[in-house]
DODOZA-632854 format. One line per 3 residues: number of its first residue (from 1); their letters; for each residue x, y, z of N, C-alpha, C. Coordinates in pm, whole numbers, plus 32768, in hexadecimal, padded with zeros to 4 digits. Layout:
N
NUM) A) X,Y,Z,X,Y,Z,X,Y,Z ~ ...
//
This chain:
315
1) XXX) 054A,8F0C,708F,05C9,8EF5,70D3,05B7,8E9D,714E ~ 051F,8E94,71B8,0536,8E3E,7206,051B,8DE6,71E2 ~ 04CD,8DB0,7182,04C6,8D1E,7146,0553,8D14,713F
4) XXX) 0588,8D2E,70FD,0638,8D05,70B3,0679,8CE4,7143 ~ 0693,8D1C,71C8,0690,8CF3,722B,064B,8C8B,7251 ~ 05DD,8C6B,725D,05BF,8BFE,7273,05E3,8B7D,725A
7) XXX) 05B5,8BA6,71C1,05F9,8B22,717E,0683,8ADF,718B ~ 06EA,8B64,718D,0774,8B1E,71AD,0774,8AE0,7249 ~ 0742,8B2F,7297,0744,8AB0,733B,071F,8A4E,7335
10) XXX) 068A,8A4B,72D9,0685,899C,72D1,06FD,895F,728B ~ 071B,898B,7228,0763,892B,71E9,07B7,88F2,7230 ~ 0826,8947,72A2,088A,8932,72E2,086C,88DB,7359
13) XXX) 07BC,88F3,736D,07AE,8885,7410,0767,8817,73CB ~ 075A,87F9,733B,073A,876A,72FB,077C,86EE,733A ~ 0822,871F,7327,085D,8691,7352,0868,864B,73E8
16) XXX) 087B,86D4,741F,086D,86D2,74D7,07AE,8673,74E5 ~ 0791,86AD,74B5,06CC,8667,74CD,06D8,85E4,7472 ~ 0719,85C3,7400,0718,853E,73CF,074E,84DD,7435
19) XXX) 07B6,84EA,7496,0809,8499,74EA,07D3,847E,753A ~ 0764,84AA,7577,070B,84B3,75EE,0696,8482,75CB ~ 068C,8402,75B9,05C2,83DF,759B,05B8,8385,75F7
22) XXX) 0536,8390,762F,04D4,8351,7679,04D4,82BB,765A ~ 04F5,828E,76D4,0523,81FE,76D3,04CF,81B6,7770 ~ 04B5,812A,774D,046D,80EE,77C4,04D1,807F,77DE
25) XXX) 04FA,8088,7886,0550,8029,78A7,052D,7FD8,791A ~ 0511,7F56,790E,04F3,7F24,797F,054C,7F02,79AD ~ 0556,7EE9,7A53,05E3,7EDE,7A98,05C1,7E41,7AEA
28) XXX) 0612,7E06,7B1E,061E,7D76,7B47,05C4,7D6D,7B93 ~ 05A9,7DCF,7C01,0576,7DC0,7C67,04BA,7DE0,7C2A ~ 049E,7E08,7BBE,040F,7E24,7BCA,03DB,7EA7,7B91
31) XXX) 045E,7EF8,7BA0,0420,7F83,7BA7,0425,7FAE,7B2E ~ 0400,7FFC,7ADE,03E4,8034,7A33,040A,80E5,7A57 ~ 0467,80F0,7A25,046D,817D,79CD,0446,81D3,7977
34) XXX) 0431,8234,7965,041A,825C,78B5,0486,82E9,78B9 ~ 04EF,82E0,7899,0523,833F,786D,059C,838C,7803 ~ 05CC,83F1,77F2,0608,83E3,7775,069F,83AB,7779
37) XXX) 06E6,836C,7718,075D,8336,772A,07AB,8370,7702 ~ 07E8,83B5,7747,0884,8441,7720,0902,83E8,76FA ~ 090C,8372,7719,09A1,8334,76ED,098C,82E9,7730
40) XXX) 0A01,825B,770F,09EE,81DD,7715,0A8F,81AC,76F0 ~ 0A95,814D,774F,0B35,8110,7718,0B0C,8060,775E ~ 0B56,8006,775E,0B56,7F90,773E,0B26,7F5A,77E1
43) XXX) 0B30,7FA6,7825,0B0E,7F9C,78C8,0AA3,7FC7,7909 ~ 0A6A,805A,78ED,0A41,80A8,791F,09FA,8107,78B3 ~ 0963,8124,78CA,0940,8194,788D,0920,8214,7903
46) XXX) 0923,827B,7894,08D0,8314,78BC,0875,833D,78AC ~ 0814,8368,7920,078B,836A,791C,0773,83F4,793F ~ 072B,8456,790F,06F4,84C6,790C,0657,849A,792A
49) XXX) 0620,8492,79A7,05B5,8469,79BA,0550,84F2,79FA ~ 04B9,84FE,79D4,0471,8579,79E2,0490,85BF,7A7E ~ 0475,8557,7AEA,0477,8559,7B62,0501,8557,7BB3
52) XXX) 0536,84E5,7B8C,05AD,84DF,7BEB,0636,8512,7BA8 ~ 0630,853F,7B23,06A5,858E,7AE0,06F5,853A,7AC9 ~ 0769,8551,7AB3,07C9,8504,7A5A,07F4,848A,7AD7
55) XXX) 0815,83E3,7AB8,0835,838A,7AE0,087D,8344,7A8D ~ 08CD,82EE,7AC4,0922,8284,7A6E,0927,81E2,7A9F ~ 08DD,81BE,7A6A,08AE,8102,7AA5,0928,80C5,7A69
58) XXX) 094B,8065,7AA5,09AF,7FF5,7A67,0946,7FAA,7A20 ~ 0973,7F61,79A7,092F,7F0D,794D,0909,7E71,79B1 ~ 096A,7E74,7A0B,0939,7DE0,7A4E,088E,7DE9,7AB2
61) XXX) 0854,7E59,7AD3,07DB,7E86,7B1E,0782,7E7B,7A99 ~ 078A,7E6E,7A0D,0738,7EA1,79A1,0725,7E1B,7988 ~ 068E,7E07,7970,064C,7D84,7946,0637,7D77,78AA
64) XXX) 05E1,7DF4,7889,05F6,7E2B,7802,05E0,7E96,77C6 ~ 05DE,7EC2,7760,0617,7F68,7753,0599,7F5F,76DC ~ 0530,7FB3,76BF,04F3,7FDC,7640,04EE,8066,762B
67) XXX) 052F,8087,75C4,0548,80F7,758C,04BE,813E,7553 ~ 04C0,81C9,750A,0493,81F5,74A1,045A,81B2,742D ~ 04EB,817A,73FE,0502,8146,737A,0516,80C0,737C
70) XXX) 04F6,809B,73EE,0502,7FF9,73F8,0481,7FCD,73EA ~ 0455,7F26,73C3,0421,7EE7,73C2,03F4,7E9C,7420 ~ 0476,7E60,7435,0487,7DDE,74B6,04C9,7E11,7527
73) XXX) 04DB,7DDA,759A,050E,7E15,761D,05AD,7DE1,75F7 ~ 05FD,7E3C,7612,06A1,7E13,7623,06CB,7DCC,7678 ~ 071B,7D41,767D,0729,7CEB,7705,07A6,7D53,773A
76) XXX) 07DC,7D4C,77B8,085A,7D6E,77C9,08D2,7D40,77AA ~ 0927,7D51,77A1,0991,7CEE,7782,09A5,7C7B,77DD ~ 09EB,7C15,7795,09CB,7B8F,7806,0A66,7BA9,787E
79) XXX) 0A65,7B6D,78DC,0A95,7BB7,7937,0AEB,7B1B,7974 ~ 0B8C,7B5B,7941,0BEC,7AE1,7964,0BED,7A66,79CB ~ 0BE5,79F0,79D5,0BE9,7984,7A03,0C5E,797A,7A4C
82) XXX) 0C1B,798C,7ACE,0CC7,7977,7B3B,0D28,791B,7B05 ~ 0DA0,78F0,7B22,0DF8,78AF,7B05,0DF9,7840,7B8A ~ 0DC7,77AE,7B4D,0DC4,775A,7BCC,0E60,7708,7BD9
85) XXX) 0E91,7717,7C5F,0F1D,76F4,7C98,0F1B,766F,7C95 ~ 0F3A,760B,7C6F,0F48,757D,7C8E,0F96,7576,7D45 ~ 0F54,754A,7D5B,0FB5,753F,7DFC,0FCB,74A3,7E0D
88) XXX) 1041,747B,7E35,105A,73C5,7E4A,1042,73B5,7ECE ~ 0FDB,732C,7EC1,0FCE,72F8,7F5B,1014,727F,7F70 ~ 1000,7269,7FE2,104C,7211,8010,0FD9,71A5,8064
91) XXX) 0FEA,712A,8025,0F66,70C6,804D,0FBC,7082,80B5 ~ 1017,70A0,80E1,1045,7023,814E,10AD,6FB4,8123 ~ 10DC,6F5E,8169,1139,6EFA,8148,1104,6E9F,80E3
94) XXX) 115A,6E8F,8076,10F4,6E36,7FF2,1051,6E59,7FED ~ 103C,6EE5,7FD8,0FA0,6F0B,7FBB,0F4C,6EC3,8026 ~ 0F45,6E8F,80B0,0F38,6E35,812C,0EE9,6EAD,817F
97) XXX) 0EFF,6F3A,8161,0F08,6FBA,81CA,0F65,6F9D,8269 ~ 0F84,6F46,826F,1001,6F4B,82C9,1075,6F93,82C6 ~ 10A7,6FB4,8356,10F4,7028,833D,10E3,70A6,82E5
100) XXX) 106B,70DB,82CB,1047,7160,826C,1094,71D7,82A4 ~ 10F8,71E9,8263,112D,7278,824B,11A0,7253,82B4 ~ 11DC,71F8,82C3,1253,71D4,8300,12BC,71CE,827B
103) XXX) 1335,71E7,829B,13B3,71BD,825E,13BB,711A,828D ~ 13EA,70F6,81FB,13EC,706B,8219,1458,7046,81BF ~ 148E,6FC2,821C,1519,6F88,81A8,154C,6F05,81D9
106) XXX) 156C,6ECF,8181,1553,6E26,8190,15F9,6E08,814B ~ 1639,6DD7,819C,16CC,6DB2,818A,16F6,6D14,816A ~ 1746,6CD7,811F,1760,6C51,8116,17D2,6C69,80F3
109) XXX) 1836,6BDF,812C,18B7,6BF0,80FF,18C1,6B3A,80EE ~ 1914,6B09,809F,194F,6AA0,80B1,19DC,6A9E,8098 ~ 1A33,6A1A,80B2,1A90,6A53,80EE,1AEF,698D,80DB
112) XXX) 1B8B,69A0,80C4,1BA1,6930,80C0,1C27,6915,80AC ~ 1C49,6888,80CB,1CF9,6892,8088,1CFF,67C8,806B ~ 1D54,67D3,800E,1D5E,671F,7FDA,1DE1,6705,7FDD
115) XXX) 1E02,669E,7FF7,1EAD,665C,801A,1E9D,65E2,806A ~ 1F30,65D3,8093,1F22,6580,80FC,1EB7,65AB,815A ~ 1E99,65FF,818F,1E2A,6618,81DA,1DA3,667C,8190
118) XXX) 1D4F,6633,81C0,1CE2,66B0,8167,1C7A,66EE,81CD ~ 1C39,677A,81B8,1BEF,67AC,8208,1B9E,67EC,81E8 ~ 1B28,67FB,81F1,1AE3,6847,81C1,1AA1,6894,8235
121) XXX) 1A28,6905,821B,19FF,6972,8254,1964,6989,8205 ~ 191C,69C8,826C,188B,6A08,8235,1854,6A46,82B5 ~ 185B,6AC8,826E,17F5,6B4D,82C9,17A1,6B67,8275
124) XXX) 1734,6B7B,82DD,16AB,6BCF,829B,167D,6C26,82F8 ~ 1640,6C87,82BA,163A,6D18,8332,15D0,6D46,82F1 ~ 158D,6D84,8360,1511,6DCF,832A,14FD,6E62,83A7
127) XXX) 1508,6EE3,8377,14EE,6F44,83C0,149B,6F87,83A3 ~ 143B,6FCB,83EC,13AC,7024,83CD,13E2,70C1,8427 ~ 13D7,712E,841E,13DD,7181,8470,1382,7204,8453
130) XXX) 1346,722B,84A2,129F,728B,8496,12CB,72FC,8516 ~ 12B4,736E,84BD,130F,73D2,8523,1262,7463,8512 ~ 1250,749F,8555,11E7,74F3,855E,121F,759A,85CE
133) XXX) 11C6,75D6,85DE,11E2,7649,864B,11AB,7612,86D7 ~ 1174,759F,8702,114D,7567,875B,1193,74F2,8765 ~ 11EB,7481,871D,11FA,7408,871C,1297,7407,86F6
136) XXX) 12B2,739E,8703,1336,7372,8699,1341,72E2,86BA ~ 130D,7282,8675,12F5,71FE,86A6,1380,71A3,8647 ~ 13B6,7139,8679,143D,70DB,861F,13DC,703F,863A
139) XXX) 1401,701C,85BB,13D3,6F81,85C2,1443,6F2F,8585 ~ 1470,6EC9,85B2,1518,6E6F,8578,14E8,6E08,857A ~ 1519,6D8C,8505,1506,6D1E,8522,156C,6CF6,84CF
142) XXX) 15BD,6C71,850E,1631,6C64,84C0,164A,6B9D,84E3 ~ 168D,6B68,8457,16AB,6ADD,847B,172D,6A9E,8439 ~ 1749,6A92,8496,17ED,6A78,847A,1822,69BD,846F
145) XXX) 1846,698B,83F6,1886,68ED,83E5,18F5,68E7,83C3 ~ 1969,6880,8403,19E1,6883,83DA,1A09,67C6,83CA ~ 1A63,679D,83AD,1A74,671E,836B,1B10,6718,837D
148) XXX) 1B38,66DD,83B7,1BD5,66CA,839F,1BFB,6626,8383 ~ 1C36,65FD,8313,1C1B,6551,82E8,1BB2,6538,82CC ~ 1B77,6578,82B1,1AC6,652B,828B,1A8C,6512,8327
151) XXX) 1AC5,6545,8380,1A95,654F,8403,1A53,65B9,843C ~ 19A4,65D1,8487,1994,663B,84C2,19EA,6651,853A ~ 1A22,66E4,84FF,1A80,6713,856F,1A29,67CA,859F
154) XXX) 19F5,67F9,8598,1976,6836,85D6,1922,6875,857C ~ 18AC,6864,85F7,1838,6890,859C,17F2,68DB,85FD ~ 1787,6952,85D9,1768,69A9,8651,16ED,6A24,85ED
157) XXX) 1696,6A42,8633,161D,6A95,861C,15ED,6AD8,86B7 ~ 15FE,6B4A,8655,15A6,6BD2,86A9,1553,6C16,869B ~ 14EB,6C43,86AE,148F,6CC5,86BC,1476,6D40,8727
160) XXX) 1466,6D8D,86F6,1485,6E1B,8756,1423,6E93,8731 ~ 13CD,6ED4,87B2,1386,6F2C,875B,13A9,6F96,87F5 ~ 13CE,6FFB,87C6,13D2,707E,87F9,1378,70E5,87E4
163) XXX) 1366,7140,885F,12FE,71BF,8827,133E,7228,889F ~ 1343,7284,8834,1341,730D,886C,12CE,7381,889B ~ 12BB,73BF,8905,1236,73FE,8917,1290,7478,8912
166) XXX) 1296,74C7,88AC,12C3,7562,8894,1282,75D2,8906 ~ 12CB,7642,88E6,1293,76B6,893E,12BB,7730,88F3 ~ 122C,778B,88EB,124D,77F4,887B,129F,7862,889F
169) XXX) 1310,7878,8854,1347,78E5,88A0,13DE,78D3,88DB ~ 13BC,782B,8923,1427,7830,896F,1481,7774,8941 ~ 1517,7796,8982,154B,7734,895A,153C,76A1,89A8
172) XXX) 14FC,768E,89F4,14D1,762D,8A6B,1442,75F0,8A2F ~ 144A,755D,8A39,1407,74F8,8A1B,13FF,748C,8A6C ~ 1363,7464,8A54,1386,73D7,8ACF,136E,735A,8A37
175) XXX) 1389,72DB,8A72,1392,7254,8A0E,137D,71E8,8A59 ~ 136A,7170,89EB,1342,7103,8A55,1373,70A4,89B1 ~ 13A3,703B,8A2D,13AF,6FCA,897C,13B7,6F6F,89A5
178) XXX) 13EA,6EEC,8947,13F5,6E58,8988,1417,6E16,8926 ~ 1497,6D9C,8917,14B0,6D4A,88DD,149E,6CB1,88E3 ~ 14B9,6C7D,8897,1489,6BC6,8896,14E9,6BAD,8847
181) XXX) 1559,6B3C,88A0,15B0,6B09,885C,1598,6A50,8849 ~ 15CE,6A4D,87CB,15FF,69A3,87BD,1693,698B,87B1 ~ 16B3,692A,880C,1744,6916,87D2,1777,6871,8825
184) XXX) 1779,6810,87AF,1797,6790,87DD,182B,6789,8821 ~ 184F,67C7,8808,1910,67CC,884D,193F,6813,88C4 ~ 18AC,685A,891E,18BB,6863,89A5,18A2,6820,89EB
187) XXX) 18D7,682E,8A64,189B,6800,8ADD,17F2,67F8,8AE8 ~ 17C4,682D,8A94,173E,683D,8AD5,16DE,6845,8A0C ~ 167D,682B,8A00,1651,67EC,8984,160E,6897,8964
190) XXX) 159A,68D2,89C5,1544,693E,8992,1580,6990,89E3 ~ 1561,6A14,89E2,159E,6A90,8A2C,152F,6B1D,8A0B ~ 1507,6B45,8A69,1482,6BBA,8A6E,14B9,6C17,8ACE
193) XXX) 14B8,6C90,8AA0,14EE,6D15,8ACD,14A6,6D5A,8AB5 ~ 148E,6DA1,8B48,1411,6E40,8B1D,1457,6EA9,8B7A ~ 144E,6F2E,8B31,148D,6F91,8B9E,1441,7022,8B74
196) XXX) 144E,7064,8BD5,13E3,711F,8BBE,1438,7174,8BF3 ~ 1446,71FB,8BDE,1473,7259,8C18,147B,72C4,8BB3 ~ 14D8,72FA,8BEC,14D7,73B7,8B95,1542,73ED,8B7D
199) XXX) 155B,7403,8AE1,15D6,741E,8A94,15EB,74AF,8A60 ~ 166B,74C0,8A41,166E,7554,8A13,169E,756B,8985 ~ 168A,75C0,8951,16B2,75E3,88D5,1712,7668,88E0
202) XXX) 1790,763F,88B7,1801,766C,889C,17FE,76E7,8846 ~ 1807,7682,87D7,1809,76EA,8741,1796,76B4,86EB ~ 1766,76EC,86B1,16C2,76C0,866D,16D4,771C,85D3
205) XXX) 170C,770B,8595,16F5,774D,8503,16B6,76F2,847E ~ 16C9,7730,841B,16A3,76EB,83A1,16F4,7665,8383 ~ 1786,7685,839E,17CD,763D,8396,1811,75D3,8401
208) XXX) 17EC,75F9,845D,184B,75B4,84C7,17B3,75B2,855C ~ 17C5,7536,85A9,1787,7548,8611,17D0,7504,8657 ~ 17E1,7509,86F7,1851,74FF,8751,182E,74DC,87CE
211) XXX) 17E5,748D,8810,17B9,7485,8877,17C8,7443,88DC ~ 1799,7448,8968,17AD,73CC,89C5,172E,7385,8A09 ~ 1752,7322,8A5F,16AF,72FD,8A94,1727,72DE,8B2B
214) XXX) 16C0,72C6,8B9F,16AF,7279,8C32,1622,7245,8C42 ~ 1649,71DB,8CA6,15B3,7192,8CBC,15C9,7127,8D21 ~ 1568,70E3,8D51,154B,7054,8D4C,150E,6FC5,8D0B
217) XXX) 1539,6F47,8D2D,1500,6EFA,8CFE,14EF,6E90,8D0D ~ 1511,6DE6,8CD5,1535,6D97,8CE9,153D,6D36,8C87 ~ 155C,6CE4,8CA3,157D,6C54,8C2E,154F,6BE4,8C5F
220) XXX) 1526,6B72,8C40,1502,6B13,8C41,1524,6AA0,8BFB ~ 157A,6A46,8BEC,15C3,69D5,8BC5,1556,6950,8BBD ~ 153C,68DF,8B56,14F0,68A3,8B3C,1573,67F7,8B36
223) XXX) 1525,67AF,8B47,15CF,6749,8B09,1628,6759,8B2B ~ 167A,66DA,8B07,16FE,66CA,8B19,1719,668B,8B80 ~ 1782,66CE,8BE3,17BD,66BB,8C52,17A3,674C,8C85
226) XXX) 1786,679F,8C6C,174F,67FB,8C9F,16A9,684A,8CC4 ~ 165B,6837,8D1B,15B0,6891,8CFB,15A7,68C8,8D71 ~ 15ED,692A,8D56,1611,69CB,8DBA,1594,6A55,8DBC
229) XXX) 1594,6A75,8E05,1533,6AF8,8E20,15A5,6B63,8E27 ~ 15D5,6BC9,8DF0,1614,6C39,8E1E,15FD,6CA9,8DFD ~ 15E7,6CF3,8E82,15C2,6D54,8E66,1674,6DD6,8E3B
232) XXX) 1622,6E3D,8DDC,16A3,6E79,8DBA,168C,6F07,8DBB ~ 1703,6F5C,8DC5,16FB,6FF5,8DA6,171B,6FD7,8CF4 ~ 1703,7075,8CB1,172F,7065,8C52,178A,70DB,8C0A
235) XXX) 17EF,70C7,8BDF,1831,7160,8BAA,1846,7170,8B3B ~ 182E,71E3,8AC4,1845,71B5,8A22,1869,71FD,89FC ~ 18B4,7230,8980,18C6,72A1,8920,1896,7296,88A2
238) XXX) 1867,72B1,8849,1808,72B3,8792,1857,7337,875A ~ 186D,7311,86F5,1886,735B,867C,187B,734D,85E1 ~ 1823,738A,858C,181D,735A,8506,187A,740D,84D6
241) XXX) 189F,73CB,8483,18E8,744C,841D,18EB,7446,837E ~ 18B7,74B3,8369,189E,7494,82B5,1930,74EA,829B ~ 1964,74A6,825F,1A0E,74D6,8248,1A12,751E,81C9
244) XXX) 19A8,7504,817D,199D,755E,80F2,1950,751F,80C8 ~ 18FE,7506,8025,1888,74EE,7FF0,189B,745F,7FD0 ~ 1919,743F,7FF1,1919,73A2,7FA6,1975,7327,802F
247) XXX) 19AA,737F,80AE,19C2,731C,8121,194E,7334,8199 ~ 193B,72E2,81E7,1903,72FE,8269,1951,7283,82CE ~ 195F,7293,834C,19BA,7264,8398,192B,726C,8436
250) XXX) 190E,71F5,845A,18ED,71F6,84EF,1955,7193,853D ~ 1940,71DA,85AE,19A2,71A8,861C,1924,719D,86AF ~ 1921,7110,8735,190B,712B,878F,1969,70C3,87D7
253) XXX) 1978,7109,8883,1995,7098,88E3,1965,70C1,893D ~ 1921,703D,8973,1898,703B,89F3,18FF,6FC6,8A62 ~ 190D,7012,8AEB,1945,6FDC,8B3D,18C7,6F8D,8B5F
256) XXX) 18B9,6F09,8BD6,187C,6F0F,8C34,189B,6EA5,8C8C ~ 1894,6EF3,8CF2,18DB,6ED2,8D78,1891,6E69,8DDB ~ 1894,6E32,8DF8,1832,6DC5,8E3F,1834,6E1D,8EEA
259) XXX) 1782,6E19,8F0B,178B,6E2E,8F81,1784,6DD0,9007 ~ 17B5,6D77,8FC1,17DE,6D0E,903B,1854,6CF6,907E ~ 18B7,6CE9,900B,1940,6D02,9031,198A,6D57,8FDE
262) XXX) 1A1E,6D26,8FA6,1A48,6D6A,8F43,1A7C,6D5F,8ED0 ~ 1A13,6CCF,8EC0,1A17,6C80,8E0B,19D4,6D11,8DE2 ~ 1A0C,6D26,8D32,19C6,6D95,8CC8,199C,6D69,8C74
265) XXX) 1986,6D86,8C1F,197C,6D88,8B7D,1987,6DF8,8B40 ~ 19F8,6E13,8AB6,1A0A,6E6B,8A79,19E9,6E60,89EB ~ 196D,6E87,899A,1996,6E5B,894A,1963,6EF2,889E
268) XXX) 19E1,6ECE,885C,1A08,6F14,8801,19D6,6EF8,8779 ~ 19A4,6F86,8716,1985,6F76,8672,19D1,6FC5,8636 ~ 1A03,6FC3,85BA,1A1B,7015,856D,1A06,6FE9,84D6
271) XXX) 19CB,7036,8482,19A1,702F,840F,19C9,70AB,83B6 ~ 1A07,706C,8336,1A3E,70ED,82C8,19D2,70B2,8241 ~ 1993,710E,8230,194B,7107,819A,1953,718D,8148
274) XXX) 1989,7150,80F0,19A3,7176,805E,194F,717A,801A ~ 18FD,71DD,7FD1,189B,71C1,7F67,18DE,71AD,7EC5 ~ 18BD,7153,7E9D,18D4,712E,7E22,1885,717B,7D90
277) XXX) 181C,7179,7DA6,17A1,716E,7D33,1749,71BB,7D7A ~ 1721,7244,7D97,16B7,727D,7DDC,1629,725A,7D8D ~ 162D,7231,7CFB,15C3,723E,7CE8,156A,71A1,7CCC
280) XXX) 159E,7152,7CD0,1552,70CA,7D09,1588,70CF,7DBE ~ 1602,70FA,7E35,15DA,70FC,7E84,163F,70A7,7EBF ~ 1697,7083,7E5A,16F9,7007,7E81,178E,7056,7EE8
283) XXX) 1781,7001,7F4C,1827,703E,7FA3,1879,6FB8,7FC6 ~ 18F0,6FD3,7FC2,1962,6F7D,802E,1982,6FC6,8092 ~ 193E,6F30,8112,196C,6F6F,8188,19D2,6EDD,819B
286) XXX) 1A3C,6F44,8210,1A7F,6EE3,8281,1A5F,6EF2,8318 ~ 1A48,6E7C,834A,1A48,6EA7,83FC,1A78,6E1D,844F ~ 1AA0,6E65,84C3,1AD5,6E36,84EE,1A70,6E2C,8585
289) XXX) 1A4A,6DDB,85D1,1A23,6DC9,8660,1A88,6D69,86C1 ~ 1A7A,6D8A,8726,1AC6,6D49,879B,1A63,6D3F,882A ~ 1A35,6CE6,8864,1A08,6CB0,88D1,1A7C,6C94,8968
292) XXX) 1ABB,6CEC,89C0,1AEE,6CAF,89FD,1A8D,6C73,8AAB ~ 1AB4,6C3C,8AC0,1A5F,6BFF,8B0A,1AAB,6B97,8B8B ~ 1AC3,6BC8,8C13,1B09,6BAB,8C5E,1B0A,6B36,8CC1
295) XXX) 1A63,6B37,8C7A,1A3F,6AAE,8CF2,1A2D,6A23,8C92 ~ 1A86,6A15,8C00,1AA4,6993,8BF0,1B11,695B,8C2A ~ 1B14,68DE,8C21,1B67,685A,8C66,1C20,68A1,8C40
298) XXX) 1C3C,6850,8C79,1CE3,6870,8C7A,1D05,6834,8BD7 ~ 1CF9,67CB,8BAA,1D0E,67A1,8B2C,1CC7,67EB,8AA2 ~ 1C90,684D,8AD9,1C3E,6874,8A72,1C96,692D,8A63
301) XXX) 1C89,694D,89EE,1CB3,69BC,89AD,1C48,6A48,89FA ~ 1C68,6A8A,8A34,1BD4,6AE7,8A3A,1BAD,6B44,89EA ~ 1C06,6B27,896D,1BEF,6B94,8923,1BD3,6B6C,889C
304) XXX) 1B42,6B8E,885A,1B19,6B2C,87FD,1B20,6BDD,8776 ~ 1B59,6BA4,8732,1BA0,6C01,86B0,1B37,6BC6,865C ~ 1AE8,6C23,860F,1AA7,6BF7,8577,1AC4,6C83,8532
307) XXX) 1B2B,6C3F,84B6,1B19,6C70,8436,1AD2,6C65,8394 ~ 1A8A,6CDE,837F,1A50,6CBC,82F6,1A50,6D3F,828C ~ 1A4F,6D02,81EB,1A47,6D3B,819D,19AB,6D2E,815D
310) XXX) 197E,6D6A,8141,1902,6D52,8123,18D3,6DD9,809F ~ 187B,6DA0,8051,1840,6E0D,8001,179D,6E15,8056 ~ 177E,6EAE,805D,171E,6EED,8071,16AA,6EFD,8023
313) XXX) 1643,6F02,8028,15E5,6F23,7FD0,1584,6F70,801F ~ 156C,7003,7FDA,14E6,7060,802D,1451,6FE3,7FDB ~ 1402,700C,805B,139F,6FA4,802A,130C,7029,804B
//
């Protein structure tokens, strides 16, 4: 009768002791195992080891596994290949690395009418703008031709580079900038303006920024009948507004007051762009600028109006 006992316990702990055989596992790092393998799933085995008792290794630590009943060492399973992100760079103006990681957009318009009288028109515009948690720098350059009879009736080029020195935290900034004008139909042929001081920020969101500047500066007149030194205060307001995903609207007007007497200069932008095509990049803008300017001649207009239509291109 205790044989007959016997025999039935083995039988019943056969399958429990078949599941469990002595297995050699080397692990990534070097180290070798020998112990029995209680279960196993596609990640992770179970180790019933003499010394340290039951453990469970992830399959990614296992170099290779030799069983009992094995021959050859088991590799682990091969172990998924990250997913690589394509990220787009940006090489600069025409692949040049100029301007890298600026917004950029290059405007042309032409422009015309035929009859008894005929006229034509041509703007070209080019804007860069590079904005950071330390910076917010504007670069403009713009050239304006007009024709009335097959006659030049004005022609005029500018460049302008602004910079902002940010402050973390707070809405107060200092700046410094300077323009270079051409224009054959003043008093005066070249024109150089530099001014610095410290502006505030209004409203600053995703959508809308709102700001002002004060300062000093001066101008400098080249040609003409005019080659003046003046020194100037300066007063301004800026605003860009993204009006929804497909208008944006900037607006500024920069007083400045001459500190000699009480000739000024006022002078005004406004620009409406429309995006057309977001995905080549194409917009119609309109803008409008005005120059008034107090210390031309009595025969002369002081108020110089340019209008243009122009298509945009992000570059």
């Amino acid at each position: 009768m205790i044989y007959i006992r016997y025999l039935l316990l083995a039988i019943l702990l056969t399958p429990l002791v078949s599941q469990a055989t002595p297995s050699k596992i080397e692990l990534v790092n070097g180290d070798t195992l020998t112990a029995d393998i209680v279960s196993e799933t596609d990640d992770t085995l179970k180790l019933n080891h003499p010394l340290l008792g039951v453990m469970i290794i992830p399959r990614s630590r296992i170099k290779s596994l030799v069983s009992s009943t094995d021959t050859e060492p088991t590799p682990p399973l091969p172990q998924a290949k990250p997913e690589v992100q394509h990220v787009d760079t940006d090489d600069g103006l025409f692949g040049t690395g100029l301007y890298t990681n600026w917004k950029r957009r290059l405007d042309l318009g032409l422009g015309g009418t035929a009859g008894k009288s005929s006229t034509n028109q041509l703007n070209i515009g080019f804007n860069a703008d590079y904005e950071s948690k330390q910076m917010r720098t504007s670069h403009k350059t713009a050239f304006f031709r007009a024709e009335s009879d097959h006659e030049l009736s004005a022609q005029s080029f500018f460049t302008s580079m602004n910079r902002d020195w940010l402050r973390p935290d707070s809405p107060w900034f200092q700046f410094a900038g300077g323009r270079f004008d051409l224009d054959k139909f003043k008093d005066w042929d070249y024109r150089a303006n530099a001014n610095a001081g410290f502006g505030y920020e209004f409203v600053n969101t995703d959508s809308w920024l709102f700001l002002g500047r004060s300062g000093l500066g001066f101008n400098r007149t080249f040609g003409g009948e005019e080659q003046d030194f003046t020194p100037e205060a300066m007063l301004g307001i800026e605003t860009k507004w993204d009006m929804n995903q497909y208008q944006h609207v900037e607006f500024s007007n920069t007083y400045y007051p001459s500190l000699n007497d009480r000739d000024y200069r006022n002078l005004t932008s406004l620009d409406w762009i429309l995006d057309l095509n977001s995905f080549v990049g194409v917009a119609l803008k309109l803008g409008v600028t005005n120059e008034y300017d107090s210390t031309v001649h009595d025969d002369t207009d002081p108020n110089d109006f340019k209008y243009t239509v122009s298509l945009a291109w992000k570059l």
